[in-house]
Backbone and ligand atoms as CSV (ligand in chain L), in Angstrom:
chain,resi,resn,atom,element,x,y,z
A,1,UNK,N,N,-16.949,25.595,-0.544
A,1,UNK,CA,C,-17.415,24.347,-1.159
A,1,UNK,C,C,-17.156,23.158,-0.243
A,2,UNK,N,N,-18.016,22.487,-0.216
A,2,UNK,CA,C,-17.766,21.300,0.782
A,2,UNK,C,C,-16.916,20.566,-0.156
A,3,UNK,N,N,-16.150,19.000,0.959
A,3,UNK,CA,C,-15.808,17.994,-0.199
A,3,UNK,C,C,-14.911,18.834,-1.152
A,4,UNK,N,N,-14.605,20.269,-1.384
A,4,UNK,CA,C,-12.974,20.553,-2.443
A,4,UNK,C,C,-13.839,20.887,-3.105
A,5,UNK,N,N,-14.842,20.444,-3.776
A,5,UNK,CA,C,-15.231,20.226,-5.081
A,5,UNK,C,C,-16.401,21.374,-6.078
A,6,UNK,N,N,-15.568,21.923,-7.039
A,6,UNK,CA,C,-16.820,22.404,-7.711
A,6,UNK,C,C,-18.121,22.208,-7.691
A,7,UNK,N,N,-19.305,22.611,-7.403
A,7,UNK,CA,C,-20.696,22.258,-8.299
A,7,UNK,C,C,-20.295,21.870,-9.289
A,8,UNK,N,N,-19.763,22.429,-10.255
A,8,UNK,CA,C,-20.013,21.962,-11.649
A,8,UNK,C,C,-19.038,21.715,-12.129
A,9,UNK,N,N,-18.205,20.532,-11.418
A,9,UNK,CA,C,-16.991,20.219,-11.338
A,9,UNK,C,C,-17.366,18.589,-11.876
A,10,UNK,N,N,-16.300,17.832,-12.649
A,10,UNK,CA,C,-16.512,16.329,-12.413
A,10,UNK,C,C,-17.012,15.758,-10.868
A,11,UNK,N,N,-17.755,14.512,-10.831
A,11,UNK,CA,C,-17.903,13.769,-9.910
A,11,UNK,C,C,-16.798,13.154,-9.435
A,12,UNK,N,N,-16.446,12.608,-8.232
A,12,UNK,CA,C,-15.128,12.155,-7.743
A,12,UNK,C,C,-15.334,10.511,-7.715
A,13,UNK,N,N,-13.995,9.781,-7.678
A,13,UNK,CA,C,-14.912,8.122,-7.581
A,13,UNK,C,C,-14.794,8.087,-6.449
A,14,UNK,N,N,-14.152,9.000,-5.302
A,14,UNK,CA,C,-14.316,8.872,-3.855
A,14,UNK,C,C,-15.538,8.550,-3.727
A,15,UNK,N,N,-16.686,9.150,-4.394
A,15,UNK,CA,C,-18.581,8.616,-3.950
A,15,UNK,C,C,-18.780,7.401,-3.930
A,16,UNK,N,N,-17.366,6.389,-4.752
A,16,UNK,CA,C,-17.973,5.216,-4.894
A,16,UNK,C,C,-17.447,4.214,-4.140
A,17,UNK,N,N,-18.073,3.660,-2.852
A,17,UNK,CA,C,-18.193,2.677,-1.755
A,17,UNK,C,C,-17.489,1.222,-2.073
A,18,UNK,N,N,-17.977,1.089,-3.232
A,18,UNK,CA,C,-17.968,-0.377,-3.746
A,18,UNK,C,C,-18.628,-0.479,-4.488
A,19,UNK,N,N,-18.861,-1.912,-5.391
A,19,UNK,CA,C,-19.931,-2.223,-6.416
A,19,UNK,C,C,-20.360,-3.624,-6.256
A,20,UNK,N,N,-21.197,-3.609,-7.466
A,20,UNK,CA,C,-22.345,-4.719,-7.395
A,20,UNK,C,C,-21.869,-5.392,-8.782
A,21,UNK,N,N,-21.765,-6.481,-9.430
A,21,UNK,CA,C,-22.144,-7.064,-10.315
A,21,UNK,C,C,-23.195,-7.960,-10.029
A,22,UNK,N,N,-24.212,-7.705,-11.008
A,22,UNK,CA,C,-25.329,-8.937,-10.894
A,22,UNK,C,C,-25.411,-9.197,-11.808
A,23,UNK,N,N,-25.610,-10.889,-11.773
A,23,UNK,CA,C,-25.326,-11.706,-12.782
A,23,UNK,C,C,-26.957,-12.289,-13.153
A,24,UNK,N,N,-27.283,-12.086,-14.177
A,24,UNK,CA,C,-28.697,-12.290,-14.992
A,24,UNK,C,C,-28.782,-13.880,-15.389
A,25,UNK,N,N,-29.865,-14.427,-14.923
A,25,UNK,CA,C,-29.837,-15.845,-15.927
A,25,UNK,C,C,-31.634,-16.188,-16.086
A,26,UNK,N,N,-31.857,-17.042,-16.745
A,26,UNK,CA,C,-32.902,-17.605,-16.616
A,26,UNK,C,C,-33.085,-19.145,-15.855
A,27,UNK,N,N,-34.178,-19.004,-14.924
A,27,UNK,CA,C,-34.138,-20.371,-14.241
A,27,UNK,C,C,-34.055,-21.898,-15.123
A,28,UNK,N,N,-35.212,-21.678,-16.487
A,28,UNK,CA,C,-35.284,-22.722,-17.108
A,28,UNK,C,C,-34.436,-22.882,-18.391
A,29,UNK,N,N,-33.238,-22.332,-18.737
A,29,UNK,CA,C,-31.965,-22.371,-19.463
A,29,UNK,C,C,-30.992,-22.315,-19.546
A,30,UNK,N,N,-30.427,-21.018,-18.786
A,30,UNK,CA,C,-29.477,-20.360,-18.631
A,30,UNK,C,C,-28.340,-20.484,-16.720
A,31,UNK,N,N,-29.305,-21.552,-15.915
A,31,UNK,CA,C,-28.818,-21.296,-14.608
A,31,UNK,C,C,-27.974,-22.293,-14.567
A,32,UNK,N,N,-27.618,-22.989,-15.481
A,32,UNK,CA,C,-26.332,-24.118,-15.397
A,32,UNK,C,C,-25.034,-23.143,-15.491
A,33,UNK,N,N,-25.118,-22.206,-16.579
A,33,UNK,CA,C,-24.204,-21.713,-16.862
A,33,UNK,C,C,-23.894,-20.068,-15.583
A,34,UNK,N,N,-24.412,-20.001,-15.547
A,34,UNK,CA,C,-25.029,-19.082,-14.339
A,34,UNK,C,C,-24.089,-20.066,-12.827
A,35,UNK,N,N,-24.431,-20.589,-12.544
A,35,UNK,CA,C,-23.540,-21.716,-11.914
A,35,UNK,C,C,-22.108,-22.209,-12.347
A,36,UNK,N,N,-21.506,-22.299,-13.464
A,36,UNK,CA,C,-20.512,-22.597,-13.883
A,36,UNK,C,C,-19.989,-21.022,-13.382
A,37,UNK,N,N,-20.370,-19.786,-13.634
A,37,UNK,CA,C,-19.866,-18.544,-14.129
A,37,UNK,C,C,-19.603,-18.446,-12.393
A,38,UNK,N,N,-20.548,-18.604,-11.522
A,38,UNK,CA,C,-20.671,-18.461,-9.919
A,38,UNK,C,C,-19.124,-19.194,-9.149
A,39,UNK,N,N,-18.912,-20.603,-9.905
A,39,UNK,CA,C,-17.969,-21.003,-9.030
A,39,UNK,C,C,-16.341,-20.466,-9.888
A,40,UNK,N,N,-16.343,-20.433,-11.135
A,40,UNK,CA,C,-15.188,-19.720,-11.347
A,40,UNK,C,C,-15.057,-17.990,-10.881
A,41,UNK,N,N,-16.291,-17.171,-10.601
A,41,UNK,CA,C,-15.682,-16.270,-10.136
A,41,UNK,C,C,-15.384,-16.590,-8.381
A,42,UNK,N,N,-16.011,-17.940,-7.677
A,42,UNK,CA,C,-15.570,-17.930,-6.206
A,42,UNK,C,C,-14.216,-18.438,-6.359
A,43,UNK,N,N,-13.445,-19.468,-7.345
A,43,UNK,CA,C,-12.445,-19.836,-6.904
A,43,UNK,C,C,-11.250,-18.504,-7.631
A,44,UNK,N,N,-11.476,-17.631,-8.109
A,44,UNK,CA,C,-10.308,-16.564,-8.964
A,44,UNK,C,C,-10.594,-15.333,-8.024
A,45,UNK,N,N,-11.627,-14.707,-7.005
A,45,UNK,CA,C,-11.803,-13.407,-6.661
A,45,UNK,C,C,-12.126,-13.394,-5.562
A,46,UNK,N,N,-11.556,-12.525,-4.779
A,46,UNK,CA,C,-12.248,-12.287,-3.038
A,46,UNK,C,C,-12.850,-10.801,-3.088
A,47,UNK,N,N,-14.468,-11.939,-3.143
A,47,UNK,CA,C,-15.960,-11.445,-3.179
A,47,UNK,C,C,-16.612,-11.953,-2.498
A,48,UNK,N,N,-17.998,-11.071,-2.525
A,48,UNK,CA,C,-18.987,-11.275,-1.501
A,48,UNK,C,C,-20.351,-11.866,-2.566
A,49,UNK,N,N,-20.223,-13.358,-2.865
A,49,UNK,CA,C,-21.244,-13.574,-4.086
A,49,UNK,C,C,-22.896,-13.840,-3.023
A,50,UNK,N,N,-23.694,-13.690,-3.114
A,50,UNK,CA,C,-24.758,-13.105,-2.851
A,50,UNK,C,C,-25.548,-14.658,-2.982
A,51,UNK,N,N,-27.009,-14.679,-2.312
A,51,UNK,CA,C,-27.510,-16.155,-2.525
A,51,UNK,C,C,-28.496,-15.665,-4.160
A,52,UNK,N,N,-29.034,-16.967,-4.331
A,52,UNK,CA,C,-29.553,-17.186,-5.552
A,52,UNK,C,C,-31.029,-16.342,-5.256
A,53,UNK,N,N,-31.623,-15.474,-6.559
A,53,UNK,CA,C,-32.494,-15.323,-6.453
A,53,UNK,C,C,-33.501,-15.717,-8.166
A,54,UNK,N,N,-34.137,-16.755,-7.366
A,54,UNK,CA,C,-34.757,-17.242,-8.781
A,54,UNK,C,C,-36.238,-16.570,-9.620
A,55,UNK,N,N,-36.368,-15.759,-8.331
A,55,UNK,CA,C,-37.192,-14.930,-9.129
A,55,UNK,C,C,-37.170,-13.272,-9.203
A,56,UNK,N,N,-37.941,-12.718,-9.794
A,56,UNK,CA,C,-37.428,-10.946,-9.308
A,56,UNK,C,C,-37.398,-10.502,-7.903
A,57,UNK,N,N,-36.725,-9.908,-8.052
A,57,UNK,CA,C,-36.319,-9.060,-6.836
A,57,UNK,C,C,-35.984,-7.785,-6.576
A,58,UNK,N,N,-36.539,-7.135,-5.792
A,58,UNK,CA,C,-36.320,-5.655,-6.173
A,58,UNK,C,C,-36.179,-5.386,-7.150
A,59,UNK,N,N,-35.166,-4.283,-7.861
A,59,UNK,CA,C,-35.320,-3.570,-9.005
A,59,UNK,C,C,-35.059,-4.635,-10.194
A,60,UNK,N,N,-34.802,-5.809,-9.730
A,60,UNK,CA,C,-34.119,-6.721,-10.924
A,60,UNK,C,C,-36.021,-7.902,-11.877
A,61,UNK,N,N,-35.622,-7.252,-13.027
A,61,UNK,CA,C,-36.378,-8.007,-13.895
A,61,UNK,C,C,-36.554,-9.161,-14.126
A,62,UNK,N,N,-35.223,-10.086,-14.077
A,62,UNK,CA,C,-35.430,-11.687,-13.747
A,62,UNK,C,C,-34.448,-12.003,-13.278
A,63,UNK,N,N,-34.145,-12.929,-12.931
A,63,UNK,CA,C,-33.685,-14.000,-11.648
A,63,UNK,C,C,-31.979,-13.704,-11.993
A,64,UNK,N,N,-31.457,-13.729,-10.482
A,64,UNK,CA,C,-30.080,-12.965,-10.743
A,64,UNK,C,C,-29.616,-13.657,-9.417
A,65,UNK,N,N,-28.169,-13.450,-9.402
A,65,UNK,CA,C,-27.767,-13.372,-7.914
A,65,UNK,C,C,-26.554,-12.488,-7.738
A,66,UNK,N,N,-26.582,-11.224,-7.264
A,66,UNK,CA,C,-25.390,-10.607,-6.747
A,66,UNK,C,C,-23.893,-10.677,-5.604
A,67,UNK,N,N,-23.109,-10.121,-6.998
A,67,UNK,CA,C,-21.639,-10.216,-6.780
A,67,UNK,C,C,-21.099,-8.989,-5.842
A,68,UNK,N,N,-20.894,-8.823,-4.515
A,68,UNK,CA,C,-20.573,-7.303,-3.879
A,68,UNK,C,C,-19.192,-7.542,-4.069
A,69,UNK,N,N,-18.219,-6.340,-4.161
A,69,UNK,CA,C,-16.831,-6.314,-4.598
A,69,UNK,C,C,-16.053,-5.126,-4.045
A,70,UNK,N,N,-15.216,-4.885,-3.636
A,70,UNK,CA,C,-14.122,-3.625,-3.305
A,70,UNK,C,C,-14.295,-3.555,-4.153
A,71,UNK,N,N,-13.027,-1.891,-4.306
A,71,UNK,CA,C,-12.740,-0.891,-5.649
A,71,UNK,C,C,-11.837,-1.214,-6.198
A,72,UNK,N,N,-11.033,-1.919,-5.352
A,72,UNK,CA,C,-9.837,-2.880,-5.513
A,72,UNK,C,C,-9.958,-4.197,-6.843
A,73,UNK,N,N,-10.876,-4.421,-6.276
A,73,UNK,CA,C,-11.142,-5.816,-7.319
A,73,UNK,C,C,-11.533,-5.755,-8.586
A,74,UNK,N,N,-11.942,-4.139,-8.802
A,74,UNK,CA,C,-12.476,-3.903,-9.844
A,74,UNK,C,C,-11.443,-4.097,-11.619
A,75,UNK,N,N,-10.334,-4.130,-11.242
A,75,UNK,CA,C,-9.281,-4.145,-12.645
A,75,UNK,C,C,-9.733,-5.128,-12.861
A,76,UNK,N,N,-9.456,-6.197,-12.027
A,76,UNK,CA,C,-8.867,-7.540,-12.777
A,76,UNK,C,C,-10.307,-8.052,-13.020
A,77,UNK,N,N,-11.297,-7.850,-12.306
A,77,UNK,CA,C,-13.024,-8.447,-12.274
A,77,UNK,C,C,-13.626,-8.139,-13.001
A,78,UNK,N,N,-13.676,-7.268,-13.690
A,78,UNK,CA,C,-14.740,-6.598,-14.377
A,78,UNK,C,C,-13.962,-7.021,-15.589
A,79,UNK,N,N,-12.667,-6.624,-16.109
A,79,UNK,CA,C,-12.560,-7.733,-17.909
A,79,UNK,C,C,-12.492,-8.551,-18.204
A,80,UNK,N,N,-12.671,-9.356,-16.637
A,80,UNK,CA,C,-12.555,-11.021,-16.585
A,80,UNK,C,C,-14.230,-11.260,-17.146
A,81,UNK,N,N,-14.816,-10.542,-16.506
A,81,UNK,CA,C,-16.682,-10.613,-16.528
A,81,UNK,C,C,-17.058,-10.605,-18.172
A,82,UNK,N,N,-16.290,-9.820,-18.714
A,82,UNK,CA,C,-16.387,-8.774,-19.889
A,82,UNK,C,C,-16.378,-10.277,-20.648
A,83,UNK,N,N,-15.103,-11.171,-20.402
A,83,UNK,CA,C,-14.344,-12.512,-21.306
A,83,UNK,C,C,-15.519,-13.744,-20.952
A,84,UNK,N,N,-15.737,-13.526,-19.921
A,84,UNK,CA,C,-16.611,-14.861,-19.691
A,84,UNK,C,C,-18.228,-14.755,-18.945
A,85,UNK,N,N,-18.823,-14.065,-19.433
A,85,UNK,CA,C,-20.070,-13.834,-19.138
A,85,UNK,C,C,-21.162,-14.810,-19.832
A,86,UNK,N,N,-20.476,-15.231,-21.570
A,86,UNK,CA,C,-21.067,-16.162,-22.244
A,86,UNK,C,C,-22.334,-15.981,-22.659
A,87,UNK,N,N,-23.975,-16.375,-22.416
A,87,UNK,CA,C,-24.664,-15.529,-22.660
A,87,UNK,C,C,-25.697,-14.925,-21.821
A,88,UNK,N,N,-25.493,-14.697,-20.357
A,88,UNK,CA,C,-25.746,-14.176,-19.500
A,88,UNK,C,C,-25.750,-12.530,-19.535
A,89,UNK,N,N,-26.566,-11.821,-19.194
A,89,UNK,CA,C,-26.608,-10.419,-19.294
A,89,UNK,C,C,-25.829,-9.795,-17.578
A,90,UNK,N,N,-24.724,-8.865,-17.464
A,90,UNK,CA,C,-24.335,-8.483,-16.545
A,90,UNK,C,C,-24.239,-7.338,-16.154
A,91,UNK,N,N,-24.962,-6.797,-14.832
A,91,UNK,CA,C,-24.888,-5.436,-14.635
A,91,UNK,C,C,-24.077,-4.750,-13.414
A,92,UNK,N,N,-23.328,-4.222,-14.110
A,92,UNK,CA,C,-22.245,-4.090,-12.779
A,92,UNK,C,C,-22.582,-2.308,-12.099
A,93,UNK,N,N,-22.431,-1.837,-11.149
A,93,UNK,CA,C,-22.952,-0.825,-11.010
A,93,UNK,C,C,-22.261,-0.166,-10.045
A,94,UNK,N,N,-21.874,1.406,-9.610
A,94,UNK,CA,C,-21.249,1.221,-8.136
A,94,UNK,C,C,-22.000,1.621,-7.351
A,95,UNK,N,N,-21.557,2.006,-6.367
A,95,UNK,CA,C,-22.475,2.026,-4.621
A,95,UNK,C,C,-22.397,3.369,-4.543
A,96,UNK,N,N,-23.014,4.150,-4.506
A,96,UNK,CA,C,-22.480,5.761,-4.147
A,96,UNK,C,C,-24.068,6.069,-3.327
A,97,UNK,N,N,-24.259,7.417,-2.796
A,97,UNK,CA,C,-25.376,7.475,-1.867
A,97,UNK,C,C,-26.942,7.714,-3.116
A,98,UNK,N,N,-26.701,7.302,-4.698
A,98,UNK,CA,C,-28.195,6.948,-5.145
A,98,UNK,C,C,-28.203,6.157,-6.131
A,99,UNK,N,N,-28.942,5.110,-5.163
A,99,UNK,CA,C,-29.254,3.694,-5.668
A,99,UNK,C,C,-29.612,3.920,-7.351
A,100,UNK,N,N,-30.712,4.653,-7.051
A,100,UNK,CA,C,-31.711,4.968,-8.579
A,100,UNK,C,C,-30.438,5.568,-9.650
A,101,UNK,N,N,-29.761,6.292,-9.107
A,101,UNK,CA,C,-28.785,6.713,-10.422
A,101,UNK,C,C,-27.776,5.431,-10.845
A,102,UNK,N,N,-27.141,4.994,-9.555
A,102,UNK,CA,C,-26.434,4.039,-9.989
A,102,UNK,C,C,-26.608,3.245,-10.977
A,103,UNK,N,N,-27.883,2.103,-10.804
A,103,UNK,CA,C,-28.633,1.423,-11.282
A,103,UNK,C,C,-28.613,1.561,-12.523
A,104,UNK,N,N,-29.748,3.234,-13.047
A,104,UNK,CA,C,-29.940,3.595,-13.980
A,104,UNK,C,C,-29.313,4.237,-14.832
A,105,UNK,N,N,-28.230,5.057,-14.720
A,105,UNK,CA,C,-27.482,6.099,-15.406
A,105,UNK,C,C,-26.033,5.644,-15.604
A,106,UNK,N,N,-25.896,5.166,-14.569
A,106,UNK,CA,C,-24.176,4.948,-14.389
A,106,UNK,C,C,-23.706,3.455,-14.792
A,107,UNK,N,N,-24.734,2.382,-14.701
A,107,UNK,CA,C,-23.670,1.342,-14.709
A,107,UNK,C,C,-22.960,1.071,-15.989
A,108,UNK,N,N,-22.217,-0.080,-16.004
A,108,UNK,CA,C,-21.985,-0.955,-17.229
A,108,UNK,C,C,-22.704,-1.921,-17.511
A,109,UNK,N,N,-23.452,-2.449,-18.852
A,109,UNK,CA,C,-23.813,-3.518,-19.173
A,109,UNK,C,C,-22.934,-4.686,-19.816
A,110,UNK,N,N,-22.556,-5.748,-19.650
A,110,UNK,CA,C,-22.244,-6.517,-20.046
A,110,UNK,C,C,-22.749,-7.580,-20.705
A,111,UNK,N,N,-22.694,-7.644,-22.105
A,111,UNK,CA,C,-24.433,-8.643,-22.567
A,111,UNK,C,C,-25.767,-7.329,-22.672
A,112,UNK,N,N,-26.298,-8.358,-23.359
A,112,UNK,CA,C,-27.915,-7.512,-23.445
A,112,UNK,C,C,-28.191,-6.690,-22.694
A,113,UNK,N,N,-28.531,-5.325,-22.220
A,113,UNK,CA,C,-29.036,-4.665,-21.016
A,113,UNK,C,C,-30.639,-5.287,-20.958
A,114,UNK,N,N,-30.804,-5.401,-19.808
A,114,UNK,CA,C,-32.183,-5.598,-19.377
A,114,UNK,C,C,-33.108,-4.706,-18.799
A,115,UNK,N,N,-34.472,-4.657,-18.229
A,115,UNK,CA,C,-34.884,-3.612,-17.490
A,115,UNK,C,C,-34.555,-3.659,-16.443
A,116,UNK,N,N,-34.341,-2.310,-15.736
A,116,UNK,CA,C,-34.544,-2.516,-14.116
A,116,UNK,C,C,-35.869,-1.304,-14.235
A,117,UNK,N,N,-35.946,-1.363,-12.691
A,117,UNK,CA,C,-37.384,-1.055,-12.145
A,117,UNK,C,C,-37.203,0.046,-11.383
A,118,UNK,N,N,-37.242,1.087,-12.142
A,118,UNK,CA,C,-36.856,2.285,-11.068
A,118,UNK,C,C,-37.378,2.586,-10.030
A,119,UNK,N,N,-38.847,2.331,-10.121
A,119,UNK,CA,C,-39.666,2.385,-9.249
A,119,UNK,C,C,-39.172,2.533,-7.561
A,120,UNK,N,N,-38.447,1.139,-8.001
A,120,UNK,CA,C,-38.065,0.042,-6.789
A,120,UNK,C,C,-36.805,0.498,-6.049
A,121,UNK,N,N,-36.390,1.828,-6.743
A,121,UNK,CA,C,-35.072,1.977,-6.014
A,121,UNK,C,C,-35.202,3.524,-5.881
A,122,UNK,N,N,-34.503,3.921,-4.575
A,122,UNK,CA,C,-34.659,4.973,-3.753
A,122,UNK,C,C,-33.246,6.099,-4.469
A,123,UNK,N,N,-33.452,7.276,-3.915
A,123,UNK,CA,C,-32.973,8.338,-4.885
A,123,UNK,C,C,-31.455,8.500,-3.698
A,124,UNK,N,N,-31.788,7.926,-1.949
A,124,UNK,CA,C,-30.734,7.809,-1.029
A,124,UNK,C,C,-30.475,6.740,-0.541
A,125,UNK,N,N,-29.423,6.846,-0.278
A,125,UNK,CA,C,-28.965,5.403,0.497
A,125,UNK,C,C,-27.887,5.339,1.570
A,126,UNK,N,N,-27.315,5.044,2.280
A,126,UNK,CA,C,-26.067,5.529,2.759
A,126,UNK,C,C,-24.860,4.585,2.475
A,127,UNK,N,N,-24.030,5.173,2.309
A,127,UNK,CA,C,-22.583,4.827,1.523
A,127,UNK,C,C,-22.641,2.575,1.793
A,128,UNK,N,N,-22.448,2.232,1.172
A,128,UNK,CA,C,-22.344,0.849,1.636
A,128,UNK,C,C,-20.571,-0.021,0.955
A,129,UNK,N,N,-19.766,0.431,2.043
A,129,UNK,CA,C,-19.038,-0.146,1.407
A,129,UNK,C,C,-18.493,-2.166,1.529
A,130,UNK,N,N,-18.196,-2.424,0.551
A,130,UNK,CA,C,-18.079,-4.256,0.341
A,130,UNK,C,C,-17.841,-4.607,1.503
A,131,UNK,N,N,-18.944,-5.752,1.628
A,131,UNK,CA,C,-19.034,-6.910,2.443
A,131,UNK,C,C,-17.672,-7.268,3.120
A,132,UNK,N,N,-17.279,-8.433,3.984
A,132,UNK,CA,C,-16.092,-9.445,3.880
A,132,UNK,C,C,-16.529,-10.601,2.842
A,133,UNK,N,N,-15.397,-10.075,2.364
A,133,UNK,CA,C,-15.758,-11.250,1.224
A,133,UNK,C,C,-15.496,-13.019,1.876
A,134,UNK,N,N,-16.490,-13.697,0.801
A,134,UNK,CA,C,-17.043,-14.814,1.631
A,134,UNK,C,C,-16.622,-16.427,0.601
A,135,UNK,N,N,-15.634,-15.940,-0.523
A,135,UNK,CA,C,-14.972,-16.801,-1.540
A,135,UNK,C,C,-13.767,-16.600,-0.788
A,136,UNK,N,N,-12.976,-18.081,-1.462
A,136,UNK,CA,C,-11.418,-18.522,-1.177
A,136,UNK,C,C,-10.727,-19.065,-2.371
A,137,UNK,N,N,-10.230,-17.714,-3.023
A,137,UNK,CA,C,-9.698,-18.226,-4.552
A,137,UNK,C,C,-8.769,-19.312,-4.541
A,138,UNK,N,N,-8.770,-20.088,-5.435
A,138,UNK,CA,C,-7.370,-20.959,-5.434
A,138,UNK,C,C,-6.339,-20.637,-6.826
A,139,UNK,N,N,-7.450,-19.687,-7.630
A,139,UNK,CA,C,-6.888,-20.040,-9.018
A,139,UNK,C,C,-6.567,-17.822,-9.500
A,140,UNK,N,N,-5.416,-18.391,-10.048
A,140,UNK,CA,C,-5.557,-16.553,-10.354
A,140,UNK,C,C,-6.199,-16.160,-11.625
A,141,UNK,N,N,-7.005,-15.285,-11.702
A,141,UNK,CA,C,-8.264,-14.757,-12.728
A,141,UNK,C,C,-7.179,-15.161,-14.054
L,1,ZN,ZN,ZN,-26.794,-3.903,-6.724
């Protein structure tokens, strides 16, 4: 068996590189708060927050901008997300080598789930693990 591992064994989280939270808003309501949510997670977390995208983009249904994160960051980030998401829809997901499963099967929703676009996302990928993160917290989560 390659990798130790059963076939039909659990999955390991070794597959998982890193993750994504993307943060959902609407341009004409919701991007103030979307902005409020952006600079409290730059000043509490060392992340890689992503530029604005105001309209769709790849697999994403409406306007978002992504959060890249270690595995590390994941305790304290993700129930912080959970407390203050407000009414923003959040999809956090991890990185492993298929995009399309990630996306679709595996993530967490936080808020409303929305569509994604399977279409748009590939079944391989190669491992991508987190950015350097590009925030300078001052404040602890
Ligand atoms: Zn992503």
């Amino acid at each position: 068996m390659t990798g130790g591992q059963d076939a039909d064994g659990p999955r390991s989280t070794g597959e998982i590189a890193s993750y994504h939270a993307h943060i959902y808003y609407d341009p004409a309501t919701t991007r103030p708060e979307a902005e409020r949510l952006r600079n409290w997670i730059g000043e509490r977390f060392s992340v890689t927050l992503g530029r604005w995208h105001d309209v769709k983009v790849g697999p994403h249904d409406q306007a978002m901008y992504q959060v890249a994160f270690a595995r590390e960051i994941f305790p304290e980030f993700v129930p912080w997300l959970m407390l203050n998401h407000g009414r923003l829809s959040v999809l956090v997901h991890p990185n492993t080598t298929n995009p399309r499963r990630d996306h679709l099967d595996d993530p967490i929703w936080i808020g409303p789930a929305l569509a994604v676009r399977a279409e748009k996302l590939p079944e391989h990928a190669e491992m991508e693990p987190a950015p350097a993160p590009n925030t300078h917290p001052v404040h602890r989560p």
